[in-house]
C-alpha atoms as one frame of an Amber mdcrd trajectory, in Angstrom:
protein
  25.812 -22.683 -12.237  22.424 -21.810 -10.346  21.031 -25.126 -11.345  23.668
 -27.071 -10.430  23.641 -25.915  -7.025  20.430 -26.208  -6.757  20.663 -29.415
  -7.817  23.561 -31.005  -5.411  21.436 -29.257  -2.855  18.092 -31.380  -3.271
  20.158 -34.410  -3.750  21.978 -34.129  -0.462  18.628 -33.722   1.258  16.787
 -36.258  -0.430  19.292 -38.948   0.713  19.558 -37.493   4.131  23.360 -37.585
   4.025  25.629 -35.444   6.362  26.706 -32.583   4.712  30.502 -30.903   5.229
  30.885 -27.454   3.162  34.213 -25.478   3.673  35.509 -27.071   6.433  32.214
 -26.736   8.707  31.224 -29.056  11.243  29.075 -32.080  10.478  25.095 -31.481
  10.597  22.836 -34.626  10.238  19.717 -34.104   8.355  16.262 -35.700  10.396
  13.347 -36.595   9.035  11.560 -33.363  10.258  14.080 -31.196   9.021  15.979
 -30.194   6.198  19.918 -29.247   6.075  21.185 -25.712   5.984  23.919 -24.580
   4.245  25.178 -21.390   3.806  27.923 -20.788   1.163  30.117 -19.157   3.643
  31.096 -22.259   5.100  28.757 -22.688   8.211  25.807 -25.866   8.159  22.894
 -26.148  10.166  19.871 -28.317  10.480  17.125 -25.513  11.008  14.457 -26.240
   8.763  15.086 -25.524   5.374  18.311 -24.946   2.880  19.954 -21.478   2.835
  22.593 -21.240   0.101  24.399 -18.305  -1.399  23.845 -19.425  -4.914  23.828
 -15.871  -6.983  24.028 -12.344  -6.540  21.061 -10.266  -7.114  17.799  -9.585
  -5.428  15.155 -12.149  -6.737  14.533 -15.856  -8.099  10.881 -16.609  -8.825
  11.403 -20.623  -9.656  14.774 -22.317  -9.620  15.031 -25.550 -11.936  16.699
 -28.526 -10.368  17.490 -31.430 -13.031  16.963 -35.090 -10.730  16.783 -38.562
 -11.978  16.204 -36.993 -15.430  13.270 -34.786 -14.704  12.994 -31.614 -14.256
  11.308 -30.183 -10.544  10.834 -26.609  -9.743  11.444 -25.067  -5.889  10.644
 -21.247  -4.994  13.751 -19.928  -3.582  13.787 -15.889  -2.767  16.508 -13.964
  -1.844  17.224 -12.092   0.925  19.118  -9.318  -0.507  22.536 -10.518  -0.328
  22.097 -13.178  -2.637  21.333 -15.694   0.312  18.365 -17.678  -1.180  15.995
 -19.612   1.227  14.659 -22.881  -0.668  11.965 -24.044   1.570  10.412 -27.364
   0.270  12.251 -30.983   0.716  13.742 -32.921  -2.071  11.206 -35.630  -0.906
   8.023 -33.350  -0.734   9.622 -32.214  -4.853   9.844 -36.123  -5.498   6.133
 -36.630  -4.884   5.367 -33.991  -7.663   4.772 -34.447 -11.417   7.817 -33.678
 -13.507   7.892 -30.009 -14.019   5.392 -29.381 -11.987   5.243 -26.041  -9.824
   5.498 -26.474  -6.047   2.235 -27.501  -4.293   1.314 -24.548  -2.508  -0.479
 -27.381  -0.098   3.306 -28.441   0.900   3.762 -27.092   4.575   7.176 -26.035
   5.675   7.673 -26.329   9.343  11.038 -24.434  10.619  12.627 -21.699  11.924
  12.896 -18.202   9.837  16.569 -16.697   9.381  16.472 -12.964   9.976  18.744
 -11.031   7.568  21.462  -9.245   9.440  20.615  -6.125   8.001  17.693  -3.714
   6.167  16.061  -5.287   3.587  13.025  -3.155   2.881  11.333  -2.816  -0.477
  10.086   0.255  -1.528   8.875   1.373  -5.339  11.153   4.052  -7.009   8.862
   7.367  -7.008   9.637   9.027 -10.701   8.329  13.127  -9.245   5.473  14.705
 -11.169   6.621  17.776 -13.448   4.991  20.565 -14.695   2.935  20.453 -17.411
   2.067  23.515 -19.688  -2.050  23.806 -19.963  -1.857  24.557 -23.427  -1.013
  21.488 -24.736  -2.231  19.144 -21.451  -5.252  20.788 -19.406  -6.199  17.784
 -18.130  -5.249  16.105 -15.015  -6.102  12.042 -14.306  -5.514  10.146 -11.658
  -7.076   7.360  -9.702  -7.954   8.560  -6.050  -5.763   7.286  -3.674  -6.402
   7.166   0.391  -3.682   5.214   1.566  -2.009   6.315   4.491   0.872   3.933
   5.306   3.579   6.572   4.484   3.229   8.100   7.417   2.840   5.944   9.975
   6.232   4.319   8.501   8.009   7.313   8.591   6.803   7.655  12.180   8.452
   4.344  13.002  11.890   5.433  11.318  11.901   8.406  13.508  11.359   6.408
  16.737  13.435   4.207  15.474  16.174   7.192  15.311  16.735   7.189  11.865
  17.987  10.803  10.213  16.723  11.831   7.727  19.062  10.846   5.483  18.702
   6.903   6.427  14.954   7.147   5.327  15.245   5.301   2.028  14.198   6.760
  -1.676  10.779   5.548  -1.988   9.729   4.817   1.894   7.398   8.473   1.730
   4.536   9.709  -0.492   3.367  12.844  -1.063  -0.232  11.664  -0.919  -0.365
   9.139   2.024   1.639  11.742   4.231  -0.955  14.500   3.254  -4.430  11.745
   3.594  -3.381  10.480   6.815  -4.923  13.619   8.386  -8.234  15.219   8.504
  -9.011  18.638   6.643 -12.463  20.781   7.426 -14.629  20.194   4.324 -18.341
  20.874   4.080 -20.325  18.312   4.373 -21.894  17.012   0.868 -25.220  18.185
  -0.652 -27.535  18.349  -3.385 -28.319  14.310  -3.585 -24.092  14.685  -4.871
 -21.532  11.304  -3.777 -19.117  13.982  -2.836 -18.572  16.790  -1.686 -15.399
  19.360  -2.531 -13.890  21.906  -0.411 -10.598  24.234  -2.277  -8.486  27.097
  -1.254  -5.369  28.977  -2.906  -2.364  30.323  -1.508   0.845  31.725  -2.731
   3.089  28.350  -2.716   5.710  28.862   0.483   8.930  27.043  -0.822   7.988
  29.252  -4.126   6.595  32.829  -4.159   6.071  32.773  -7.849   3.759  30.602
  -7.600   0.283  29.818  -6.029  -0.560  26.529  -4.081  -4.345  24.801  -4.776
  -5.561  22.311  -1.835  -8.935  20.436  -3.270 -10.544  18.161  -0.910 -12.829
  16.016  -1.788 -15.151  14.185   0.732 -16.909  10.573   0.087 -20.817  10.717
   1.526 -21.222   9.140   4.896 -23.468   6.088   5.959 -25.467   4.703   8.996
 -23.299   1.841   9.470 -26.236  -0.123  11.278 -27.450  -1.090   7.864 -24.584
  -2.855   6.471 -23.656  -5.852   7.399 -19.770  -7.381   7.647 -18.206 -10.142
   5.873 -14.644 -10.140   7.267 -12.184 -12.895   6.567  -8.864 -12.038   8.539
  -6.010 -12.601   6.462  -2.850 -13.284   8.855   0.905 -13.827   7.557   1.551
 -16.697  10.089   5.266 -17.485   8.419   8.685 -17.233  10.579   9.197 -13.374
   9.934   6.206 -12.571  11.739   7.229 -13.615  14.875   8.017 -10.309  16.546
   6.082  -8.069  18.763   5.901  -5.715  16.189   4.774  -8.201  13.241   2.327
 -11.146  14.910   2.077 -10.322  18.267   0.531  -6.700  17.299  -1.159  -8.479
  14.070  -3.252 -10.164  16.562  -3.949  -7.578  19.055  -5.250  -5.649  15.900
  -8.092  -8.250  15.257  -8.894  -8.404  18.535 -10.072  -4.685  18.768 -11.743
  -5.100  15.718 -13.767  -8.283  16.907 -14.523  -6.239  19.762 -16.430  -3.449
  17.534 -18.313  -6.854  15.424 -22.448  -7.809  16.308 -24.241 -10.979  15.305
 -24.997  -9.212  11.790 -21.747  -9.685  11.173 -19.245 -12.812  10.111 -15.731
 -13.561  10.882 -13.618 -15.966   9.298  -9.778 -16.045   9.951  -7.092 -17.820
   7.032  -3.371 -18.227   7.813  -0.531 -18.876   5.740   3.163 -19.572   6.008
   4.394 -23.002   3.371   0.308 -23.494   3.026  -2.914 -21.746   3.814  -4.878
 -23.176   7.015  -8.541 -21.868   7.614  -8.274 -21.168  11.458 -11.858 -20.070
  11.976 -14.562 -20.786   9.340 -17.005 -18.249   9.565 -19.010 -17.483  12.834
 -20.821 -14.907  14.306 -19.321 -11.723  14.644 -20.860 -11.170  18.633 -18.954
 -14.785  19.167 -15.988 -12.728  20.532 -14.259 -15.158  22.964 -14.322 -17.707
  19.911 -12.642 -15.623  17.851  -9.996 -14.444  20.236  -9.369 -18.313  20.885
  -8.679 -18.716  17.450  -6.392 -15.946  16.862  -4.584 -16.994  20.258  -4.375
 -20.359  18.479  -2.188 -19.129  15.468   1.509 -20.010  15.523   4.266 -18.369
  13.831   6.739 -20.262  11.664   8.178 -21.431   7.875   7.930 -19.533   4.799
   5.623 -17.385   3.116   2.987 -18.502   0.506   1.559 -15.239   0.033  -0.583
 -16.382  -2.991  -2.027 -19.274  -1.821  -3.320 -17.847   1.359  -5.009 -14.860
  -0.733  -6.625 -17.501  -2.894  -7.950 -19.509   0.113  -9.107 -16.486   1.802
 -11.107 -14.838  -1.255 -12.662 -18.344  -1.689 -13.898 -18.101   2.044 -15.246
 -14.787   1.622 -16.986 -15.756  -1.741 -18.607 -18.749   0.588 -20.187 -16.451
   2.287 -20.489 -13.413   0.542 -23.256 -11.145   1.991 -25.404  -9.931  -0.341
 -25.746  -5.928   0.248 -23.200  -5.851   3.244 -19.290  -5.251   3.074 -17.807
  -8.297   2.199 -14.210  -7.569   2.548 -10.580  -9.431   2.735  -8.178  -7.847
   5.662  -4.605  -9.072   5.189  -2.306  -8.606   7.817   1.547  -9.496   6.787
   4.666  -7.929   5.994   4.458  -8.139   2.651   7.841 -10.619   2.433   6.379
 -13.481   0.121   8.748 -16.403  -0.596   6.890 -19.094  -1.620   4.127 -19.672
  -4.497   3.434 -16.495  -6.509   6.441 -13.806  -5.122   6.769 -11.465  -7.966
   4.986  -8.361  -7.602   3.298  -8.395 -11.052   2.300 -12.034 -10.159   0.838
 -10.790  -6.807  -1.052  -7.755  -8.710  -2.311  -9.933 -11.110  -3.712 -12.076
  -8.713  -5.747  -9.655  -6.758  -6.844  -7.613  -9.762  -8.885 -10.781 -10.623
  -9.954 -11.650  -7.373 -11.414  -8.049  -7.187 -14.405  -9.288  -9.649 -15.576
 -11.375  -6.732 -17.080  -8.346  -5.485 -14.831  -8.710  -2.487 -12.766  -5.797
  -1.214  -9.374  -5.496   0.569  -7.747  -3.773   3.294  -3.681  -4.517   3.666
  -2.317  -3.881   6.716   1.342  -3.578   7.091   3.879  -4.728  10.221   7.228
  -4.857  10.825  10.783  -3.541  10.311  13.645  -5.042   8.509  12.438  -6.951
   5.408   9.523  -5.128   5.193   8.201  -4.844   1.320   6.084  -1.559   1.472
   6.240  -2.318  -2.695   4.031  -4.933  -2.393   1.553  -4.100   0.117   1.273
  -0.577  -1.550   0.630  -3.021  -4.896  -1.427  -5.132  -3.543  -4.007  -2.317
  -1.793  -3.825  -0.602  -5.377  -4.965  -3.116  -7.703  -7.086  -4.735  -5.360
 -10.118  -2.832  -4.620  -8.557  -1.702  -1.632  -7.033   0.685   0.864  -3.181
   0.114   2.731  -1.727   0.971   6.094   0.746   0.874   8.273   0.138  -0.436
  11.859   3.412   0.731  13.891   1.836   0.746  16.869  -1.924  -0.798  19.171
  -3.066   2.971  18.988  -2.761   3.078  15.120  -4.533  -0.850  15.125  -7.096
   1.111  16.701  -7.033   4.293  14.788  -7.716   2.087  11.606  -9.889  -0.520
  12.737 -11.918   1.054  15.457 -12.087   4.931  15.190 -12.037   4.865  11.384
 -13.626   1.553  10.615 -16.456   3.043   8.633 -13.974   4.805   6.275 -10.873
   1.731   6.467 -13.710  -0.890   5.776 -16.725   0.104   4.495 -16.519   1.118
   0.984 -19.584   4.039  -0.582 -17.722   4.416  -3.955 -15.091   2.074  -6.017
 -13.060   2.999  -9.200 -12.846   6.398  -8.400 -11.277   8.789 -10.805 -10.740
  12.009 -10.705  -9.893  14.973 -13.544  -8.915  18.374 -13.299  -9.596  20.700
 -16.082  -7.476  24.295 -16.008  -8.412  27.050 -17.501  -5.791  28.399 -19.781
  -6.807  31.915 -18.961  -6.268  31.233 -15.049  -3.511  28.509 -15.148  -0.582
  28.214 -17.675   1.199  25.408 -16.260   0.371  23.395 -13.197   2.103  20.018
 -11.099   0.221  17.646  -9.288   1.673  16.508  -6.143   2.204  12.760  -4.990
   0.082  10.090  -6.684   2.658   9.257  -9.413   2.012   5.948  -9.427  -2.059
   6.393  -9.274  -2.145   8.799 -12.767  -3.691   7.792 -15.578  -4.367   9.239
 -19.633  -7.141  11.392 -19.832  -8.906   8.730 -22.229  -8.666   6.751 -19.139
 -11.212   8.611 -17.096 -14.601   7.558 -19.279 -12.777   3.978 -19.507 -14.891
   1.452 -16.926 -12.491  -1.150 -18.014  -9.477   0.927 -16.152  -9.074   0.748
 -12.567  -9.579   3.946  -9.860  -9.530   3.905  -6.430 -11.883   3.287  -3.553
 -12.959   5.566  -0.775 -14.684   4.486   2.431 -18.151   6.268   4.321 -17.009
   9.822   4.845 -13.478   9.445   3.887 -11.370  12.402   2.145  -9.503  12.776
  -0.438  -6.891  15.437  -0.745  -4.957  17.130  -3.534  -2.294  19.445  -4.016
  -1.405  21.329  -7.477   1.317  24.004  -7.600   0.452  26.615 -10.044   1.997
  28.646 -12.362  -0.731  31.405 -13.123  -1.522  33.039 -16.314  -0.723  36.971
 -16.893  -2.996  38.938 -17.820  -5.398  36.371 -19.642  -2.409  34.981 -21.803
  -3.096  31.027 -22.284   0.678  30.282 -21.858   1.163  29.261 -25.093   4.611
  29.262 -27.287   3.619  27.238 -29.931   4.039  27.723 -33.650   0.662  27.395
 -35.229  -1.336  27.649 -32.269  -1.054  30.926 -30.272  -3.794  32.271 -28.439
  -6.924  29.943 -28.940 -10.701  30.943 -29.338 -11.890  30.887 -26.320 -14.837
  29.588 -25.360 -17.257  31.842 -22.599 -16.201  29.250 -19.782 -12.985  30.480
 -19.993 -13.628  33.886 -19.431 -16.049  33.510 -16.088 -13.136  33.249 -13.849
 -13.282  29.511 -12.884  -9.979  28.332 -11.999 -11.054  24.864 -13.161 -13.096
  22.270 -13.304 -12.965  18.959 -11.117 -15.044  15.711 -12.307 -15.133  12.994
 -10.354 -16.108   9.423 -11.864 -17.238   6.746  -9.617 -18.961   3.414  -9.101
 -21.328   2.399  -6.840 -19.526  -0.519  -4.630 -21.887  -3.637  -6.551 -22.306
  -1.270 -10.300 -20.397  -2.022 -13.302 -20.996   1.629 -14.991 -19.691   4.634
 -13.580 -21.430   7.719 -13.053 -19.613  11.779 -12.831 -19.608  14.705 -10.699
 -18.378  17.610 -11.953 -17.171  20.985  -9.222 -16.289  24.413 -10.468 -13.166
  26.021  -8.575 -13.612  29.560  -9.126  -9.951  32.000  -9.047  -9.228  33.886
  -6.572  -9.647  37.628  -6.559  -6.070  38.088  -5.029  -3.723  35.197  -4.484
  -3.138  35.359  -0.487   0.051  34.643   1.258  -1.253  34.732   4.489  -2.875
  30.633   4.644  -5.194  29.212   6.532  -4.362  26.487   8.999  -5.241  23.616
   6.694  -3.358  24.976   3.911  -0.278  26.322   5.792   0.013  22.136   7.334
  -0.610  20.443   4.600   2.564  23.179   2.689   4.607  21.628   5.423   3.968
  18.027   4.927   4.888  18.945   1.466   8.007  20.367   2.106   9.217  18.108
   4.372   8.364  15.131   2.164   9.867  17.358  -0.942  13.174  17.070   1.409
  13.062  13.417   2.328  12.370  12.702  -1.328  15.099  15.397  -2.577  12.449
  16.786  -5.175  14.252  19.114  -7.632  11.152  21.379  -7.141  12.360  21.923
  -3.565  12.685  26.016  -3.911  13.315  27.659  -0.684  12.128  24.806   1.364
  14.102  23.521   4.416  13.218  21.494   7.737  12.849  24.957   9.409  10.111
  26.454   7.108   8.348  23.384   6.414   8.278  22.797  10.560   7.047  26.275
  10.678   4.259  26.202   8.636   2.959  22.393  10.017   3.772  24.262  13.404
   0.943  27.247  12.530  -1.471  24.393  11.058  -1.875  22.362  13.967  -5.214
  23.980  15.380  -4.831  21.920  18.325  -5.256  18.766  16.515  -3.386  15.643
  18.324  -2.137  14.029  15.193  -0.763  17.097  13.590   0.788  18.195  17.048
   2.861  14.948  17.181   4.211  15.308  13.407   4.968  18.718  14.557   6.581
  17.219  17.852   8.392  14.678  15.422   9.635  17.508  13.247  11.169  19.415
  16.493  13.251  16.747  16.820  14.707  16.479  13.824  15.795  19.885  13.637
């Protein structure tokens, strides 16, 4: 049935017929523009077909049989099962039979704005315990994303309850990153350094709560020089204030910040990939202004083939020592070329061997796909945030720019060891979709994160400690283990951190003994007692079955005594007010 839609569809345009569907007035198809049809009756001549053809949320290729050949079209829905085929039967007739679209095809006409919400967001499967006995150790790729939060400060301008927030819109991690933690600075010739503290855990008495954070070396930025290709999402949904307009505005601080040791190059795509500005000097502000002021917004989105165009760009002139780095700028809704988010993934995770780096930045409401942005930034050699607003543009890409943009360590892993004595069972908190298999941490061949000049990482566990020296065991054979003398000198456990300098191949480790505490404290410090509550209230957006005693009032409470005058945390804590 799909095909022969499809098919009728590509026909009608291809002969530039008028086209009558369900008693609907009469549309003529021009030259410049395709016919519209939508299956509920209604036909327009805006630019490109939209058809209700199938239920169900995505088509990556739909064949269309013509004059005995086969021709492929993207089409992608919108949610609904309205599908937006974007490329003329005439452009299709040009192609070789089966043949995927041309990513080179433009597609000039307006964008159709779905009626209603359309993010994307992953499905966040919550970290459980895990008994030290039979799993001590702890993997997971480090992770300073921070595009959680900023999002969830746009729903709550936007005057969404909590309730409307959708499954999957707020991690643990990115709500926790997004602020700074005191952490001493890092010695003895080390990458890192680590700061830690325990508490008894708030929403559960029983336990204790462990806050690690883990601080990348910083450097004088004066000797690195830039290699920055804008990426900009020039298609038809990103022609709102909050999507292009503020895309652009973004760059524009940025250029400001840029010298003549620098480059600048800027690649748009919507149907095809255009280089706007190839590569100039990064003092040359007014000429790159003009050419952002130059971009126009319109068509659909060929995500792929404007990452491919501007890695090539970057590669061109790659800067040999300096930060040569990719900044994307889109809202992630990708209709054309590769759409799929393993396709995407796949894509970047090669074009990370370039030696290239990435920074996604995220705009816009409605049919916003957080999934791939988040996916993107992951597998990429990269880092992803939101931009809701100019002061976060220049939170990012001015006050932050060595840590958003210039990278000190990449494929960073990190591993926690407990100490059965200490710890019988333990839960990390956020980074499900960043943990790994303890084989995985020696493995160069598997992917970690990448953290920026002076950027931290932070990490919550919630412990469940051992009594009396018991290892928590309950198994059969095994019982209560030799132990070894580590175990018995009152470390807590043991953090290893396994990096790679930004142009190495091998990794190198850093290992940090967390000693116990000699009484588990309930009264926390500031840090501690605001990072509980950005637990707690992401435990209640999220639903988490390990929610205890938590509610809005204790988790505002304890964000409320963490503030320490600090602007950002006041305005969660303003946020938070609200809401109650």
């Amino acid at each position: 049935m799909l095909r022969k839609k499809i098919m009728a569809l590509i026909c009608i345009v291809g002969l530039s017929i008028s086209l009558t569907a369900c008693g609907a007035s009469e549309k003529t198809a021009t030259s410049d523009q395709s016919a519209v049809s939508e299956a509920s009756g209604n036909s327009s001549n805006k630019g490109s077909f939209l058809q209700n053809l199938t239920g169900g949320n995505k088509a990556d290729s739909a064949p269309a049989e013509m004059d005995g050949g086969s021709y492929y079209m993207e089409a992608e829905t919108n949610g609904t099962g309205n599908y937006y085929v974007t490329e003329s039967a005439e452009a299709m007739a040009d192609m070789a039979v089966g043949a995927p679209i041309d990513p080179g095809f433009t597609y000039e006409g307006e964008y159709y704005e779905p009626d209603f919400n359309t993010e994307e967001y992953n499905f966040i499967k919550e970290n459980s315990f895990l008994k030290v006995a039979t799993s001590p150790l702890s993997t997971f790729a480090a992770d300073v994303d921070t595009g959680s939060y900023t999002n969830f400060r746009r729903m709550i301008n936007d005057n969404y309850s909590l309730e409307q927030i959708p499954m999957g819109a707020i991690r643990a991690e990115e709500m926790i990153n997004y602020f700074d933690y005191d952490v001493k600075e890092t010695r003895d010739n080390k990458r890192f350094a680590v700061s830690y503290e325990t508490g008894v855990c708030p929403w559960n008495e029983d336990n204790d709560l462990l806050m690690m954070t883990v601080k990348a070396k910083d450097v004088d930025l004066e000797y690195v020089g830039n290699n920055f290709v804008f990426l900009i999402d020039s298609s038809g949904s990103m022609s709102s204030n909050d999507k292009g307009a503020l895309a652009i505005r973004s760059f524009k601080l940025l250029a400001e910040t840029l010298t003549e040791d620098d480059r600048v190059s800027i690649v748009t795509y919507s149907g095809s990939s255009r280089v706007v500005l190839d590569s100039c000097d990064g003092d040359n502000y007014r000429k790159i202004c003009k050419a952002l002021d130059s971009i126009q917004f319109g068509g659909g989105t060929n995500g792929s083939g404007g990452i491919t165009a501007a890695y090539e760009l970057a590669e061109d002139n790659f800067m040999e020592g300096g930060n040569n780095r990719v900044i994307i700028a889109s809202d992630g809704d990708m209709n054309l070329g590769v759409t799929s988010t393993g396709g995407l993934t796949e894509l970047i995770s090669e074009k990370k061997e370039t030696g290239v780096f990435l920074t996604v930045l995220g705009y816009g409401t409605g049919n916003y796909s957080d999934a791939n942005m988040e996916s993107l930034a992951d597998c990429g050699n990269g880092n992803y945030h939101y931009i809701d607003c100019i002061e976060e543009a220049e939170r990012v890409l001015v006050d932050q720019l060595k840590q958003t943009t210039v990278t000190v360590a990449k494929d960073v892993k990190l591993q926690v060891e407990f100490n059965p004595t200490q710890v019988s069972e333990y839960r990390l908190i956020g980074y499900e979709n960043r943990t790994m298999a303890a084989e995985d941490f020696e493995d160069d061949t598997k992917d970690g994160g990448e953290t920026g000049a002076g950027q931290t990482v932070t990490v919550l566990y919630e412990l469940v400690r051992s009594k009396d020296g018991n290892t928590g065991s309950d198994l059969k054979y095994q019982g209560d283990r030799e132990l070894t003398d580590a175990a018995l000198s009152g470390e807590l456990l043991t953090l290893s951190i396994r990096y790679k300098e930004p142009d190495g191949q091998r990794s190198v480790e850093e290992n940090f003994d967390v000693m116990a505490p000699a009484k588990t404290t309930d009264n926390l410090s500031e840090d501690l007692s605001f990072a509980a509550g950005v637990v707690e209230l992401t435990m209640i957006i999220n639903d988490s079955q390990y929610l205890g005693d938590a509610t809005l009032d204790t988790a505002y409470q304890l964000v409320k005594d963490g503030t320490a005058d600090d602007e950002a945390r006041e305005e969660l804590c303003k946020m938070m007010r609200n809401l109650r």
